[in-house]
Biopython code that builds the backbone (N, CA, C, O; Angstrom):
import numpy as np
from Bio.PDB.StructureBuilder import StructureBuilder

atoms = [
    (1, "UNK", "N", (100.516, 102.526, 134.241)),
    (1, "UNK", "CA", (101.321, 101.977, 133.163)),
    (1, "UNK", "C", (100.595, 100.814, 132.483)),
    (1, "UNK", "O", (100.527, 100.706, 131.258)),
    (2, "UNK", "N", (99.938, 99.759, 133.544)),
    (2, "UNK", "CA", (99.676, 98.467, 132.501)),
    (2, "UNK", "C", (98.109, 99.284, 131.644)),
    (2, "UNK", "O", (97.971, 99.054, 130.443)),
    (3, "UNK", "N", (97.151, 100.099, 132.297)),
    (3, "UNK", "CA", (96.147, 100.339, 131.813)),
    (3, "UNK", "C", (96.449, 101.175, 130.578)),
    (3, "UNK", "O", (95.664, 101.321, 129.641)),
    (4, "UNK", "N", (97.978, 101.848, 130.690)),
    (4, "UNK", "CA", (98.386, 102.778, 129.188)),
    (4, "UNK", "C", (98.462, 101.755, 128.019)),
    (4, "UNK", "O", (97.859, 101.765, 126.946)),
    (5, "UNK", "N", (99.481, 100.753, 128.580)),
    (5, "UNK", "CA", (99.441, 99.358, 127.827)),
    (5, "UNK", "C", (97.975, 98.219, 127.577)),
    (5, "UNK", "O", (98.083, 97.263, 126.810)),
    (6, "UNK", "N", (97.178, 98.391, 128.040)),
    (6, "UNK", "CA", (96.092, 97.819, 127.538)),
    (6, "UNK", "C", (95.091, 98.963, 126.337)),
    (6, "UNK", "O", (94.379, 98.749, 125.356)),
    (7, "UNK", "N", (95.407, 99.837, 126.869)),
    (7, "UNK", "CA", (94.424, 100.692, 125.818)),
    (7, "UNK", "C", (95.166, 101.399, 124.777)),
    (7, "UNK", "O", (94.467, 102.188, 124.141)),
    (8, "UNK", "N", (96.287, 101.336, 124.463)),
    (8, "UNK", "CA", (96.987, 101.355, 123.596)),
    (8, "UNK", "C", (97.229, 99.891, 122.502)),
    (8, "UNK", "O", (97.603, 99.921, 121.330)),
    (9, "UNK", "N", (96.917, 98.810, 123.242)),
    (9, "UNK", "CA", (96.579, 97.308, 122.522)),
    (9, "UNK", "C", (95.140, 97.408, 121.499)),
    (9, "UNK", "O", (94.924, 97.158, 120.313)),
    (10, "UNK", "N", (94.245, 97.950, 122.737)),
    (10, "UNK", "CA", (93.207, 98.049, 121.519)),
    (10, "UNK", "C", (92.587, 99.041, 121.064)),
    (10, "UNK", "O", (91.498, 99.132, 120.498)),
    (11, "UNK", "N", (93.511, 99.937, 121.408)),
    (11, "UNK", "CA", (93.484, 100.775, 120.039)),
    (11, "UNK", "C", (93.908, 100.383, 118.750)),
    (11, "UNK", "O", (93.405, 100.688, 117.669)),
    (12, "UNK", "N", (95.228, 99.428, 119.067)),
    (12, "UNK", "CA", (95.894, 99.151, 117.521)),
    (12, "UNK", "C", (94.816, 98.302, 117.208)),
    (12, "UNK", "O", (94.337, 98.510, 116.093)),
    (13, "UNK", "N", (94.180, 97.202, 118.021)),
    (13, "UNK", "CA", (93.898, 95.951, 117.141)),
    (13, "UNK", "C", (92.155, 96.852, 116.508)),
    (13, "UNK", "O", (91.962, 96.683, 115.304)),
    (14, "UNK", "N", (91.410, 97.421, 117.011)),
    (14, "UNK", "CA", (90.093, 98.778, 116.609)),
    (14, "UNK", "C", (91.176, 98.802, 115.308)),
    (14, "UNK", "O", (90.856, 98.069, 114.372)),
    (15, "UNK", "N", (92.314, 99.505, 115.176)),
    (15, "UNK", "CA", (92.672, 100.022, 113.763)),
    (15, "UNK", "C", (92.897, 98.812, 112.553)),
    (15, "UNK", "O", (92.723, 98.977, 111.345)),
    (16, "UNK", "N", (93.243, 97.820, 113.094)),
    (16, "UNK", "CA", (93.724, 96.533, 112.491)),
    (16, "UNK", "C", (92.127, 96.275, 111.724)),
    (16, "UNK", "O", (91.914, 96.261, 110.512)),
    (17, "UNK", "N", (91.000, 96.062, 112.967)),
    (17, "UNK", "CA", (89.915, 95.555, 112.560)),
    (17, "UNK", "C", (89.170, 96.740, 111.346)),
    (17, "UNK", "O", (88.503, 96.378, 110.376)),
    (18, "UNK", "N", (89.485, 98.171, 111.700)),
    (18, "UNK", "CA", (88.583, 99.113, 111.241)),
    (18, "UNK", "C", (89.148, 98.480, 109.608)),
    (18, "UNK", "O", (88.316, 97.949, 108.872)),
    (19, "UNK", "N", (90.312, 98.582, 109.260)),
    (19, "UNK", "CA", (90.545, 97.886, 107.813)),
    (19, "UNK", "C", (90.343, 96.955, 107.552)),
    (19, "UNK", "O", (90.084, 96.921, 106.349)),
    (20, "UNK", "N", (90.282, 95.874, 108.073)),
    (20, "UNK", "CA", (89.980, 94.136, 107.673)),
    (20, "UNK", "C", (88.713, 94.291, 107.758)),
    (20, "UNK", "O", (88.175, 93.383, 107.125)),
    (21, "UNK", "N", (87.910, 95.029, 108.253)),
    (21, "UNK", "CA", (86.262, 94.547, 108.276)),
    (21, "UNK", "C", (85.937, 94.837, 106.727)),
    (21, "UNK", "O", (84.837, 94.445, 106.339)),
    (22, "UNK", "N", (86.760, 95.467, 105.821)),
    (22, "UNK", "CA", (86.160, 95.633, 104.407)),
    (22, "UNK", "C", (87.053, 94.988, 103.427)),
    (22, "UNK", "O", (86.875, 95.262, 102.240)),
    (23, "UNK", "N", (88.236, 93.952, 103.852)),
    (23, "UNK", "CA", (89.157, 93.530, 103.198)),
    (23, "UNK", "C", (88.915, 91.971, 103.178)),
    (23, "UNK", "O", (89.350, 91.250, 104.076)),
    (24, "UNK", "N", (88.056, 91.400, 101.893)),
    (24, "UNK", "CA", (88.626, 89.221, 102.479)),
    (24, "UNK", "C", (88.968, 89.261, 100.757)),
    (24, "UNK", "O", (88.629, 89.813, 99.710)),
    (25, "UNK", "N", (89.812, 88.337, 101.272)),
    (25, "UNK", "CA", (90.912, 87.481, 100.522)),
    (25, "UNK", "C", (90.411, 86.013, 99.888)),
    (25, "UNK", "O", (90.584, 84.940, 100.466)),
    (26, "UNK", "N", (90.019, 86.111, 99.107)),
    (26, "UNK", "CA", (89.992, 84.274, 98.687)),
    (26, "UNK", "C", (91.019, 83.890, 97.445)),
    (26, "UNK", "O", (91.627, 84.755, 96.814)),
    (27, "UNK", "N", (91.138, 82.273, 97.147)),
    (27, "UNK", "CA", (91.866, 81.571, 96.364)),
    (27, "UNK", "C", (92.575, 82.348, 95.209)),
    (27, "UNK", "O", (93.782, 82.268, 94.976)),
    (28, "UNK", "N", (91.487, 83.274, 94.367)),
    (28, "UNK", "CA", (91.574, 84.134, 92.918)),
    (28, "UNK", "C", (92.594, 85.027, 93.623)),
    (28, "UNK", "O", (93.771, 84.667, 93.661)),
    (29, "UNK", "N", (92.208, 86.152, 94.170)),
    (29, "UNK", "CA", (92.264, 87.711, 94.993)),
    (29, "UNK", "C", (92.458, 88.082, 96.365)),
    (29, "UNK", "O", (91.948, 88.929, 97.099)),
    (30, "UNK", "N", (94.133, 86.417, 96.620)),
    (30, "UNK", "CA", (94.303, 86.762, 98.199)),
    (30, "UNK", "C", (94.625, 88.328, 98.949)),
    (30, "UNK", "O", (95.152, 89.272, 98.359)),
    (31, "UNK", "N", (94.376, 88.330, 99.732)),
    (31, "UNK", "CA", (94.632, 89.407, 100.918)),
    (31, "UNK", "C", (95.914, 89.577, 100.904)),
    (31, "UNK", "O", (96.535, 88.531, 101.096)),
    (32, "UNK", "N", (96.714, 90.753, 100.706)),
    (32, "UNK", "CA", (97.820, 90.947, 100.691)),
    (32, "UNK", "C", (98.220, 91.428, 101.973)),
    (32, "UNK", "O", (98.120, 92.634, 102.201)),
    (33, "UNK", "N", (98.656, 90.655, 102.830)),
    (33, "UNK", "CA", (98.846, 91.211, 104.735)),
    (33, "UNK", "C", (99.844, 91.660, 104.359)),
    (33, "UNK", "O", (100.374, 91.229, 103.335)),
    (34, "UNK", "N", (100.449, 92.796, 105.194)),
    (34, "UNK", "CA", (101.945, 93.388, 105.538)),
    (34, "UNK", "C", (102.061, 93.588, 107.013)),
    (34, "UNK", "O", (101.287, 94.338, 107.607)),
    (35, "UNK", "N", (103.005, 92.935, 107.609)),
    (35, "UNK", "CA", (103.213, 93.461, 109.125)),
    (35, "UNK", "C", (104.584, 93.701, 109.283)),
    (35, "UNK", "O", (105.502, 93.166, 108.661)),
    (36, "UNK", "N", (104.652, 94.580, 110.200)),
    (36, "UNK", "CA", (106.343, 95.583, 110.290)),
    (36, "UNK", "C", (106.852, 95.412, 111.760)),
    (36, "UNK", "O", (106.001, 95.358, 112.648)),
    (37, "UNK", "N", (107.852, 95.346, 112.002)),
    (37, "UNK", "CA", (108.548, 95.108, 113.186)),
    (37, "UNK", "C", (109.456, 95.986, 113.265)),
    (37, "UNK", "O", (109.890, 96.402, 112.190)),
    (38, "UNK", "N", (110.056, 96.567, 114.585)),
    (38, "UNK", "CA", (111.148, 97.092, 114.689)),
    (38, "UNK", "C", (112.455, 97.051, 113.957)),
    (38, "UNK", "O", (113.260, 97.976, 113.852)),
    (39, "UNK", "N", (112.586, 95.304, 113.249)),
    (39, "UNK", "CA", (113.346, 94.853, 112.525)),
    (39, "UNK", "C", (113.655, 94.158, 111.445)),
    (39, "UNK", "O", (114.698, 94.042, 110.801)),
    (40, "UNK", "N", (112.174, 93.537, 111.301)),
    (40, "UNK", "CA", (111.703, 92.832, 110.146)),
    (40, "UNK", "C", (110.366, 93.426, 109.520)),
    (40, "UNK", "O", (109.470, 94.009, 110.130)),
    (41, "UNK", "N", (110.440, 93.138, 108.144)),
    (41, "UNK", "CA", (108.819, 93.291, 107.624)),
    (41, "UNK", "C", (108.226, 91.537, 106.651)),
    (41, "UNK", "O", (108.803, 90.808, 105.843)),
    (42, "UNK", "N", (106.994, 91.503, 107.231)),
    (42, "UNK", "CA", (106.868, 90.066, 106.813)),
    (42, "UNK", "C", (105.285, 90.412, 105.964)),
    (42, "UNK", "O", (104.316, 91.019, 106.420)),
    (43, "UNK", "N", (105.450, 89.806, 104.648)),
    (43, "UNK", "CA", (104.066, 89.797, 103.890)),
    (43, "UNK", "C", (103.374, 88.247, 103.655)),
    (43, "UNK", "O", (104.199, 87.396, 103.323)),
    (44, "UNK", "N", (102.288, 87.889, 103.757)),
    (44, "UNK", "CA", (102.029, 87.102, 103.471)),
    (44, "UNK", "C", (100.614, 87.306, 102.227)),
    (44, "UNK", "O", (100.148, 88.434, 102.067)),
    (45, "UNK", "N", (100.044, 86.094, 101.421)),
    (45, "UNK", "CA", (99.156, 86.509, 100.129)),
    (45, "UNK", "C", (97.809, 85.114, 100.926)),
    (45, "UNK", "O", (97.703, 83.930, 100.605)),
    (46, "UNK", "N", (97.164, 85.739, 101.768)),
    (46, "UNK", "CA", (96.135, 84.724, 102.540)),
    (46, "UNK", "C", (94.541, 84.998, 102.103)),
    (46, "UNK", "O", (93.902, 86.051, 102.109)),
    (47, "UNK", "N", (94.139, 83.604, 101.710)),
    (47, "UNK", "CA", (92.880, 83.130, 101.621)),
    (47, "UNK", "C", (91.985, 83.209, 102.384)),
    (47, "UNK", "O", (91.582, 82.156, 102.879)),
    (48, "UNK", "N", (91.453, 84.266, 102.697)),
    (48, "UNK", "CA", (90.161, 83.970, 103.840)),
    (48, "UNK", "C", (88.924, 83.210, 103.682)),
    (48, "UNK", "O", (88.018, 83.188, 104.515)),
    (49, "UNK", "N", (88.934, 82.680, 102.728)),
    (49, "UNK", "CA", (87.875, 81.351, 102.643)),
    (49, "UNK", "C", (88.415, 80.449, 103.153)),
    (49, "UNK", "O", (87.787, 79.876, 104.043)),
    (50, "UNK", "N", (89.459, 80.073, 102.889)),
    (50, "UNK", "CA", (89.509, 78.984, 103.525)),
    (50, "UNK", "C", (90.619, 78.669, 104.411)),
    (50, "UNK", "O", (91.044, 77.531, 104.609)),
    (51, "UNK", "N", (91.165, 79.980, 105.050)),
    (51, "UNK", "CA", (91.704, 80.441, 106.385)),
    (51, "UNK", "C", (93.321, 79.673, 105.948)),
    (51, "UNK", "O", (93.871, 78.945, 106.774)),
    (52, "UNK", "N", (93.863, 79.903, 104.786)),
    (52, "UNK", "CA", (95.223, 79.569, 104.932)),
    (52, "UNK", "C", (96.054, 80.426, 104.107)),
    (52, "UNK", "O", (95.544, 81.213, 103.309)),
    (53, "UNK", "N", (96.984, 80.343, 104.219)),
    (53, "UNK", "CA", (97.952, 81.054, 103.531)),
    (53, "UNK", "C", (98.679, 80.751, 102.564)),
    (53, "UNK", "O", (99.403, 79.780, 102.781)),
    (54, "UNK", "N", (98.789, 81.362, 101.259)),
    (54, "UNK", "CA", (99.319, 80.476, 100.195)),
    (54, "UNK", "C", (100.709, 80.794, 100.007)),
    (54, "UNK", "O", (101.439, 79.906, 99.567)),
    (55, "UNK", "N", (101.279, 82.154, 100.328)),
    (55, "UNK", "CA", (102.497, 82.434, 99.728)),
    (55, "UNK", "C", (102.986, 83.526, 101.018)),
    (55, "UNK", "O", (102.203, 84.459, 101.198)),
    (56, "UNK", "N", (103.731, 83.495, 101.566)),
    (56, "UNK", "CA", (104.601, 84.217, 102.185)),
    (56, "UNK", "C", (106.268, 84.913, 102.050)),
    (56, "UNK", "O", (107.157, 84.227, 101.546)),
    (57, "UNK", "N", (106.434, 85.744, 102.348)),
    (57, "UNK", "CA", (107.936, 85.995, 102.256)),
    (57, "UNK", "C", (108.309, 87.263, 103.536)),
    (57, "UNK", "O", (107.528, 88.164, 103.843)),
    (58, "UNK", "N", (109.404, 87.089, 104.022)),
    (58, "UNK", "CA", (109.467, 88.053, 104.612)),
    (58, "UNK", "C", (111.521, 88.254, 104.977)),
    (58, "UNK", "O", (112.280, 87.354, 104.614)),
    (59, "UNK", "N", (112.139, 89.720, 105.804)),
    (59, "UNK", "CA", (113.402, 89.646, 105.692)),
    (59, "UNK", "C", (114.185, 88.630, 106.826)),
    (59, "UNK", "O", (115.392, 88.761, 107.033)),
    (60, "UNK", "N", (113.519, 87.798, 107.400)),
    (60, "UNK", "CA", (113.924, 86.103, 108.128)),
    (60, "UNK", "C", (114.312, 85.517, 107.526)),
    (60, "UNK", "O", (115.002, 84.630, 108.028)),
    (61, "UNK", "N", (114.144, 85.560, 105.614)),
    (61, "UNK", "CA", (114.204, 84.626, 104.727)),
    (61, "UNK", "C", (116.096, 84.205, 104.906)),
    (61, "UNK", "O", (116.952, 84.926, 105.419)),
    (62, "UNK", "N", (116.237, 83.156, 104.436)),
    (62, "UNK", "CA", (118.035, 83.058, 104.271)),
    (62, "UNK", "C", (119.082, 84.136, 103.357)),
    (62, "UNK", "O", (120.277, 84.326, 103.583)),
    (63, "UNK", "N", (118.164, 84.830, 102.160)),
    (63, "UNK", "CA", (118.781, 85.466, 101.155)),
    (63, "UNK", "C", (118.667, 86.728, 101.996)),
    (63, "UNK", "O", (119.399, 87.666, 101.681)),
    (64, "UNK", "N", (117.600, 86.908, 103.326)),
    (64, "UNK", "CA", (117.843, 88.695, 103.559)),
    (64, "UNK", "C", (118.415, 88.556, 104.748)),
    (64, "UNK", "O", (118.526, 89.668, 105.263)),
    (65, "UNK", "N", (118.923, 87.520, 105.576)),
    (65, "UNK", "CA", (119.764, 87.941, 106.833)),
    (65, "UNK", "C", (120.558, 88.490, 106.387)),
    (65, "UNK", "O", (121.034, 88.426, 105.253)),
    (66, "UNK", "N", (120.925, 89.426, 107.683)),
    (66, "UNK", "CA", (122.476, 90.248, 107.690)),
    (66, "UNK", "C", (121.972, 91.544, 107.078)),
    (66, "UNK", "O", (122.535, 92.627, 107.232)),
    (67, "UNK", "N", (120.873, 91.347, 106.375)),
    (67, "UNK", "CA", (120.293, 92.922, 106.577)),
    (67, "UNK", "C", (119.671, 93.862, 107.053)),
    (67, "UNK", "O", (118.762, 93.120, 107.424)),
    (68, "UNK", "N", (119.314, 94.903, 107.403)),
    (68, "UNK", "CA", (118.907, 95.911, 108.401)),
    (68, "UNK", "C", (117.460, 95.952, 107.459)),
    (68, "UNK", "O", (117.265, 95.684, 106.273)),
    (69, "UNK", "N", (116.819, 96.276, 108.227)),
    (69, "UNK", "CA", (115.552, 96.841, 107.401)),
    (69, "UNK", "C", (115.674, 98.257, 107.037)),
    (69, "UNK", "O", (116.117, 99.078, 107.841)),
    (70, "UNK", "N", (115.302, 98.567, 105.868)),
    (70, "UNK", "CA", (115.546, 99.932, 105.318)),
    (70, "UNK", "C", (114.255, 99.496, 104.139)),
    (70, "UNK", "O", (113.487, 98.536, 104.077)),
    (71, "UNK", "N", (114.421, 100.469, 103.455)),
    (71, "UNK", "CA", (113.599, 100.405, 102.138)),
    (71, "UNK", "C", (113.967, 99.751, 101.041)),
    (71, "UNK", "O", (113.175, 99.339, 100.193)),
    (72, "UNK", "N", (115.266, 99.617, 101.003)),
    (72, "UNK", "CA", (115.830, 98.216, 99.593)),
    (72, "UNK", "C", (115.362, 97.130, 100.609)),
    (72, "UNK", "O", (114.181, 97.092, 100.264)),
    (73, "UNK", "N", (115.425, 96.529, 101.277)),
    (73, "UNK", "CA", (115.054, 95.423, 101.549)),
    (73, "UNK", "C", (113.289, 95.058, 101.865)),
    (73, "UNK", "O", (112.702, 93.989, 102.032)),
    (74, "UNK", "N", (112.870, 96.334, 101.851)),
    (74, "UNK", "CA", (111.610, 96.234, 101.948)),
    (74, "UNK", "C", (110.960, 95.812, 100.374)),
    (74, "UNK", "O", (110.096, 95.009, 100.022)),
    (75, "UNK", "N", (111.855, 96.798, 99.629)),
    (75, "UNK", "CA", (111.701, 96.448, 98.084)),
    (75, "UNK", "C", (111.997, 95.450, 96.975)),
    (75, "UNK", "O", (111.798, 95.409, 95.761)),
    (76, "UNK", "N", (112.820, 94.287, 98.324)),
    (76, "UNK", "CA", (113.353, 93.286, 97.703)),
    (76, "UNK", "C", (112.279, 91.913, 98.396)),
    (76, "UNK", "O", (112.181, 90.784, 97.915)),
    (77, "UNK", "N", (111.640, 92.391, 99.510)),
    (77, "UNK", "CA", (110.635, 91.773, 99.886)),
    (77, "UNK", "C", (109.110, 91.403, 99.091)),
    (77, "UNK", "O", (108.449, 90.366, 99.050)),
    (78, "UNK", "N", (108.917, 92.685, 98.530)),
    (78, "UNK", "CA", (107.347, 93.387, 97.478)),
    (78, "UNK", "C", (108.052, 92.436, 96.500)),
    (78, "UNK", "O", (107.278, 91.488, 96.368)),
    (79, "UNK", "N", (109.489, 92.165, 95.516)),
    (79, "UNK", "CA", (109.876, 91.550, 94.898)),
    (79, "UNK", "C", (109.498, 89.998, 94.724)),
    (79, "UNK", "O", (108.757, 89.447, 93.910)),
    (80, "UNK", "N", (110.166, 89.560, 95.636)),
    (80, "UNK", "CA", (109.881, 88.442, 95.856)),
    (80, "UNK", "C", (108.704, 87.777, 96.054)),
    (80, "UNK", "O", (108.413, 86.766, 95.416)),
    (81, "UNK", "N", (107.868, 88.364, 97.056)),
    (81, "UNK", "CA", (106.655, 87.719, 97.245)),
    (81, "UNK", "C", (105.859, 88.205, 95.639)),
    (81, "UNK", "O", (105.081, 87.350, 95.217)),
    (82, "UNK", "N", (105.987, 89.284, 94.896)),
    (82, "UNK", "CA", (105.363, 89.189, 93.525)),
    (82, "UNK", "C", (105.509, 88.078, 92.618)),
    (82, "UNK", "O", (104.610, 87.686, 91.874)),
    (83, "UNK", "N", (107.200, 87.349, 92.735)),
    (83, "UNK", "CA", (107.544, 86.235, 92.186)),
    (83, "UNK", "C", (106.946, 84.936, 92.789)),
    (83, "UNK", "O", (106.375, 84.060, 92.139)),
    (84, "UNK", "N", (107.116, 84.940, 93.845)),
    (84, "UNK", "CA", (105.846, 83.705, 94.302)),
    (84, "UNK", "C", (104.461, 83.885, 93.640)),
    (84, "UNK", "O", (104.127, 83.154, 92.707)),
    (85, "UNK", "N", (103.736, 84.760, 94.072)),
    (85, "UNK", "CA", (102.205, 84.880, 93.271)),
    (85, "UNK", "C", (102.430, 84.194, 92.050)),
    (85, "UNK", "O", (101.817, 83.190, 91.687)),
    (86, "UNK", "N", (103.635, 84.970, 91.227)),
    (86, "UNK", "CA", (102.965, 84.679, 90.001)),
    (86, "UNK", "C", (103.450, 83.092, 89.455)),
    (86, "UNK", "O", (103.181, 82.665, 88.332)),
    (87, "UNK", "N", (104.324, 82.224, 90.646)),
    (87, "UNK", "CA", (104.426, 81.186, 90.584)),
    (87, "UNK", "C", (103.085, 80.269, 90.581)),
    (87, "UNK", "O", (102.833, 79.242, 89.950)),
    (88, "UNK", "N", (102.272, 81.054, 91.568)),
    (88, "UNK", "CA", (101.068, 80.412, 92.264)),
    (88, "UNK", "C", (99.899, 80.309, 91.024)),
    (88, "UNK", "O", (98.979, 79.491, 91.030)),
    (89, "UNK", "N", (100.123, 81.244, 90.044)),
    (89, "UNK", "CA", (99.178, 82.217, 89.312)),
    (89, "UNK", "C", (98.242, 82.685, 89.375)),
    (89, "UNK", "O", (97.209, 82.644, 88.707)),
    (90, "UNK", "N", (98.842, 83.624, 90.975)),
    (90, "UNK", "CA", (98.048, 85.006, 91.036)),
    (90, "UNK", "C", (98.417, 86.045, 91.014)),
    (90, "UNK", "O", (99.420, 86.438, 91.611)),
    (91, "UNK", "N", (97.422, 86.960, 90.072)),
    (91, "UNK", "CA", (97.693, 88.379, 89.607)),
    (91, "UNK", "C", (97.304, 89.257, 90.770)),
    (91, "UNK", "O", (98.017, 89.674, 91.682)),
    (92, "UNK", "N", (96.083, 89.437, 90.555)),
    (92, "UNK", "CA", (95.561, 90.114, 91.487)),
    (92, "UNK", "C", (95.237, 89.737, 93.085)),
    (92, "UNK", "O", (94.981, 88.625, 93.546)),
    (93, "UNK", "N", (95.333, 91.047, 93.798)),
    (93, "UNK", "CA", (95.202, 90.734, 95.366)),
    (93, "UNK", "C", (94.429, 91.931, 95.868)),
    (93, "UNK", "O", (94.277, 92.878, 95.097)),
    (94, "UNK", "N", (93.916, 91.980, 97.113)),
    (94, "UNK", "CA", (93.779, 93.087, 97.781)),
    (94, "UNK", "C", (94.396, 93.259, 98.580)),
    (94, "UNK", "O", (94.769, 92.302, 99.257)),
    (95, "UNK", "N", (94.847, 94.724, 98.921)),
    (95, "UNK", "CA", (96.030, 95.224, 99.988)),
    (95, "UNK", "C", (95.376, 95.211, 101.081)),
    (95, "UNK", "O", (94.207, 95.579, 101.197)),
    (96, "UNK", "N", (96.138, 94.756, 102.026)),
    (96, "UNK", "CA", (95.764, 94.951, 103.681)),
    (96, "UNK", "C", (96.831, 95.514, 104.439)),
    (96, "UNK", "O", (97.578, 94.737, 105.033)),
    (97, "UNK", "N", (97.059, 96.995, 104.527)),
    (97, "UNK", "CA", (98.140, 97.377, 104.899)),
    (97, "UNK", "C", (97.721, 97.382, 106.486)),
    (97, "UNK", "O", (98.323, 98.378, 106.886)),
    (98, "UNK", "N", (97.059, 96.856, 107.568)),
    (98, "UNK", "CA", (97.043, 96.650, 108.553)),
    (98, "UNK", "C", (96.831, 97.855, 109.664)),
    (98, "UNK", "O", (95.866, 98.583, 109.435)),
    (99, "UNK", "N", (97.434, 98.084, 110.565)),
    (99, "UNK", "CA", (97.167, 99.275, 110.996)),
    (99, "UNK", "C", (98.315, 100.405, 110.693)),
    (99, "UNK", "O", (98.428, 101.446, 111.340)),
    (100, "UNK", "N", (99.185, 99.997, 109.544)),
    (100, "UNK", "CA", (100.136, 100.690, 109.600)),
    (100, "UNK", "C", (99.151, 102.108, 108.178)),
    (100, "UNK", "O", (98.045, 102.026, 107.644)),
    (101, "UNK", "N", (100.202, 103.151, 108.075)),
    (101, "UNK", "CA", (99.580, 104.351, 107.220)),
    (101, "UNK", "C", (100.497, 103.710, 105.935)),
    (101, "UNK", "O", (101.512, 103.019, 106.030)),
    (102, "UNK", "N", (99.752, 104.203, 104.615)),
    (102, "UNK", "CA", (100.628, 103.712, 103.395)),
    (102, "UNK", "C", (101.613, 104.810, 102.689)),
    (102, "UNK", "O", (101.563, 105.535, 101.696)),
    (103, "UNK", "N", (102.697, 104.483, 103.933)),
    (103, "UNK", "CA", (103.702, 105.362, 103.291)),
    (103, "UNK", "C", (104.999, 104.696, 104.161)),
    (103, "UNK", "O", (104.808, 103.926, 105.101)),
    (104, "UNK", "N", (106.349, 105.110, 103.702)),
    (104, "UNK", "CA", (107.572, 104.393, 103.993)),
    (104, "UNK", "C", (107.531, 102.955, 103.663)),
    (104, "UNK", "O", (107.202, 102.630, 102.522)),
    (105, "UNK", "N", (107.733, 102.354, 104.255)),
    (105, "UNK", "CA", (108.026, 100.643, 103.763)),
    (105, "UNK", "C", (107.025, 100.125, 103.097)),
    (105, "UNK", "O", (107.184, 99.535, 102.028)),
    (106, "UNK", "N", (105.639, 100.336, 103.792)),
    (106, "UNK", "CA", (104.540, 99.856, 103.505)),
    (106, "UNK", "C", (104.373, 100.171, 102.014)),
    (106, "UNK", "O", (104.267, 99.234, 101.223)),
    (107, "UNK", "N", (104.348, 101.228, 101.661)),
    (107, "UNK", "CA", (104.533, 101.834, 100.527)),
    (107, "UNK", "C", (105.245, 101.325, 99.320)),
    (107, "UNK", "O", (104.951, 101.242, 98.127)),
    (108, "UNK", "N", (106.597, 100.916, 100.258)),
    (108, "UNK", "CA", (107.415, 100.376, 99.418)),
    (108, "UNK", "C", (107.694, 99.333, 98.753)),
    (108, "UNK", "O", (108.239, 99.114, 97.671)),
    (109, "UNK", "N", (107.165, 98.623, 99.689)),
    (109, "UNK", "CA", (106.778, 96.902, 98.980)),
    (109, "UNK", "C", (105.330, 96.554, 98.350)),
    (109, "UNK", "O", (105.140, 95.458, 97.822)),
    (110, "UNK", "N", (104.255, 97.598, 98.433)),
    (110, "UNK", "CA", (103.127, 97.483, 97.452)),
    (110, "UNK", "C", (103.668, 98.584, 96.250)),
    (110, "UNK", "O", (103.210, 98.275, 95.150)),
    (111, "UNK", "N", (104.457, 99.679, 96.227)),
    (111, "UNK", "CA", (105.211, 99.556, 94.749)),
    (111, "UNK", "C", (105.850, 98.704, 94.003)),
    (111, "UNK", "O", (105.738, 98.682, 92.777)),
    (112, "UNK", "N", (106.863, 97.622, 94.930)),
    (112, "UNK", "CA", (108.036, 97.088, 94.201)),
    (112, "UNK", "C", (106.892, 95.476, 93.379)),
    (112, "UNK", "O", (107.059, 94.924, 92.292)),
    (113, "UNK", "N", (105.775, 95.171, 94.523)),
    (113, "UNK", "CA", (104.840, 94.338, 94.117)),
    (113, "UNK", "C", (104.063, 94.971, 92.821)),
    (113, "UNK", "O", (103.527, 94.121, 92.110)),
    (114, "UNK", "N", (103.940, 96.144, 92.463)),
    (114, "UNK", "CA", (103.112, 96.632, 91.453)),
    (114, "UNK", "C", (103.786, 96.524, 90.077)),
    (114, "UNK", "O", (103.370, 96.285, 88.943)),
    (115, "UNK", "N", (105.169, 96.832, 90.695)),
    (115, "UNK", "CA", (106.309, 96.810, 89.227)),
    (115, "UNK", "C", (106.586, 95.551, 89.043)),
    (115, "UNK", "O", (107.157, 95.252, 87.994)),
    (116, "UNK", "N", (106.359, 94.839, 89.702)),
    (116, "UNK", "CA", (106.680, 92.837, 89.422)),
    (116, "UNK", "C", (105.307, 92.416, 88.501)),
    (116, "UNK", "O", (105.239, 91.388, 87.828)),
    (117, "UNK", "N", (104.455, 93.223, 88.596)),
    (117, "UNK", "CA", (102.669, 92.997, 87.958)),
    (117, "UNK", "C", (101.827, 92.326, 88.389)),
    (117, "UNK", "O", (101.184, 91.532, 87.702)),
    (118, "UNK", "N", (101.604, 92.586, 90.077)),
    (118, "UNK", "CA", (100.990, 92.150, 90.745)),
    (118, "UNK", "C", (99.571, 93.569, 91.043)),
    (118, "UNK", "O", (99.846, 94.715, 91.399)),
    (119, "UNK", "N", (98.070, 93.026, 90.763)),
    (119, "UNK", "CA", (97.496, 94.278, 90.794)),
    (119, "UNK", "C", (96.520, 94.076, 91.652)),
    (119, "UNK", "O", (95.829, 93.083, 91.878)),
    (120, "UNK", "N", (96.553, 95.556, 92.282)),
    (120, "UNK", "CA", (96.156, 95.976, 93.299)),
    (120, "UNK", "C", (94.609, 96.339, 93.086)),
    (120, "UNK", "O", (93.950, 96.805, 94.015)),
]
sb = StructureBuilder()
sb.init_structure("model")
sb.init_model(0)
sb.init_chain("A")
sb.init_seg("    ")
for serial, (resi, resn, name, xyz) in enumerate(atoms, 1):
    if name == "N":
        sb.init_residue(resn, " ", resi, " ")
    sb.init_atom(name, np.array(xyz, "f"), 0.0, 1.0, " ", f" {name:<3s}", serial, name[0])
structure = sb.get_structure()
């Protein structure tokens, strides 16, 4: 069991890395992270020059308790964090969909970010 659980760890983090080794983020053209939870999905818009994070949002926020994760809230997530960027004034980003595949949520909040005019 623990050795299923260790090599199943890095397998994910091999998949995590196999995408980030061609993905950095700086000040102009942050890194668009997405990470998904059983119950939450959290995005953040991070600088890898200079290792911080400028804009985050995720459904922890006060306006999304009490909701389930589904795909409107995933889409109200891509929303929001598009409205931060363009507070920040940034347009463009690169996607880092992590080790997840780009489809269902993931999907869903780099659409709802595309229709806010955030480019990919």
């Amino acid at each position: 069991m623990q050795q299923t659980l260790k090599k199943r760890n890095a397998v994910r983090k091999s998949r995590v890395m196999r995408v980030r080794k061609k993905l950095r983020g700086d000040a102009e053209k942050p890194r668009f992270s997405v990470f998904k939870s059983l119950n939450h999905i959290c995005v953040q818009l991070i600088d890898d020059e200079n290792g911080i994070t400028l804009a985050s949002y995720s459904t922890l926020a006060k306006e999304m308790r009490g909701k389930k994760l589904s795909k409107e809230s995933a889409k109200l997530v891509g929303e929001k964090i598009a409205e931060l960027a363009k507070e920040k004034k940034i347009e463009r980003v690169v996607f880092d969909r992590g080790r997840y595949k780009y489809h269902g949520l993931i999907a869903e909040v780099a659409n709802s970010a595309r229709e806010k005019g955030i480019k990919f």
